[in-house]
C-alpha positions in Angstrom: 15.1 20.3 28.0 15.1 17.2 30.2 18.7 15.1 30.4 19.5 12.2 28.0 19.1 9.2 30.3 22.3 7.6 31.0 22.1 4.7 33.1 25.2 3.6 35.0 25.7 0.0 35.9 28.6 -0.6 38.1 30.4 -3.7 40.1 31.8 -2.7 43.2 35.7 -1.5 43.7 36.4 -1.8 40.2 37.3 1.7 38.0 35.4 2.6 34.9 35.2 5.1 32.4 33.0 6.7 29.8 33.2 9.1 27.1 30.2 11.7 26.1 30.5 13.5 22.9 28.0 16.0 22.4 26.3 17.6 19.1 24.1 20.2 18.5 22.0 18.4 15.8 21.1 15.2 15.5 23.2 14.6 12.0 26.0 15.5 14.5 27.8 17.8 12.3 28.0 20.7 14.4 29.6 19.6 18.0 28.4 21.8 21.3 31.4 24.2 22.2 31.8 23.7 25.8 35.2 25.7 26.0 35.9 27.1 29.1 32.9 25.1 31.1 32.9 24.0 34.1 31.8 20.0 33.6 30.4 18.1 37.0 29.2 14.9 37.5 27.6 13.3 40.7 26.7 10.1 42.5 23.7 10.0 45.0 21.8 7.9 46.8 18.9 10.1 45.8 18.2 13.4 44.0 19.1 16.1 46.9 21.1 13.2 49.3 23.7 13.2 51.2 25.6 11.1 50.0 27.7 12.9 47.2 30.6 11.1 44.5 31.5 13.6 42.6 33.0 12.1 39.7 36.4 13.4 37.6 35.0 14.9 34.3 37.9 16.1 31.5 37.2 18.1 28.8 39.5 16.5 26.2 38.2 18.4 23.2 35.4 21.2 22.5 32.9 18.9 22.7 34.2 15.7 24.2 33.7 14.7 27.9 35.6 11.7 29.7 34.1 10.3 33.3 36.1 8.5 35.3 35.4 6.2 38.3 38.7 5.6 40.3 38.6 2.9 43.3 38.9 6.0 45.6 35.5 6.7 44.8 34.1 3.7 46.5 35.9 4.5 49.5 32.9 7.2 49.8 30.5 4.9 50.1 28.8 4.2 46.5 25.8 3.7 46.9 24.1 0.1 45.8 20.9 1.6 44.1 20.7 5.6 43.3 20.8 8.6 40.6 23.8 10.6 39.3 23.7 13.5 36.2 26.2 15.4 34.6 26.0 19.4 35.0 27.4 21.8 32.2 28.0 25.6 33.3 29.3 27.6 30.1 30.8 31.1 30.2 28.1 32.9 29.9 26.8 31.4 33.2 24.1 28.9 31.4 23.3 25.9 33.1 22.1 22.6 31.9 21.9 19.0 32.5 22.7 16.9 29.4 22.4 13.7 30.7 21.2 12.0 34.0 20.1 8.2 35.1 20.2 5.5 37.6 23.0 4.0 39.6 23.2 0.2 39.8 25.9 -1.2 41.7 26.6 -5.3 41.4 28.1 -6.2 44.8 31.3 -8.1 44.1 33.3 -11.3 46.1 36.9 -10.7 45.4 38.3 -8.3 48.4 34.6 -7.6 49.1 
């Protein structure tokens, strides 16, 4: 199944956060279990680049996911236009990518 597309939109230096709550049916009555999963999320330039942000994902519940985007991150050199997705790896070793998108960074003045 292809990712959700989840575009980011961004303005230079400044932190931001997100929360992702996922659901097994579209009703979403029955949230996805991801107990025990390992939960990563990256920034690229381009799928397969070098540049990599990898972004701080908490599971705070069984199905809720919080993304954060510190300042230190743009220390790593954000790039203005790229991709990112979010990677899921359960216990059992499945693998799947519930949501991906573009990267749009708005340049900023203040302590540009």
């Amino acid at each position: 199944m292809a990712p959700s597309n989840y575009k980011l939109n961004l303005y230079r230096g400044d932190s931001a956060s997100w929360t992702f709550k996922f659901w097994k049916d579209d009703a979403k009555t029955q949230p996805v279990d991801l107990t025990n999963a390992v939960i990563e999320a990256e920034i690229r330039e381009k799928p397969s680049g070098t540049t990599i942000i990898s972004l701080d994902c908490v599971l705070t519940s069984q199905n809720v996911v919080d993304v954060k985007l510190t300042p230190a991150h743009w220390l790593k050199g954000i790039p203005e236009k790229g991709v990112w997705d979010m990677q899921v790896t359960l216990p059992d070793g499945t693998v799947y990518s519930p949501l991906a998108g573009a990267v749009t960074v708005t340049l900023d003045v203040t302590d540009s």
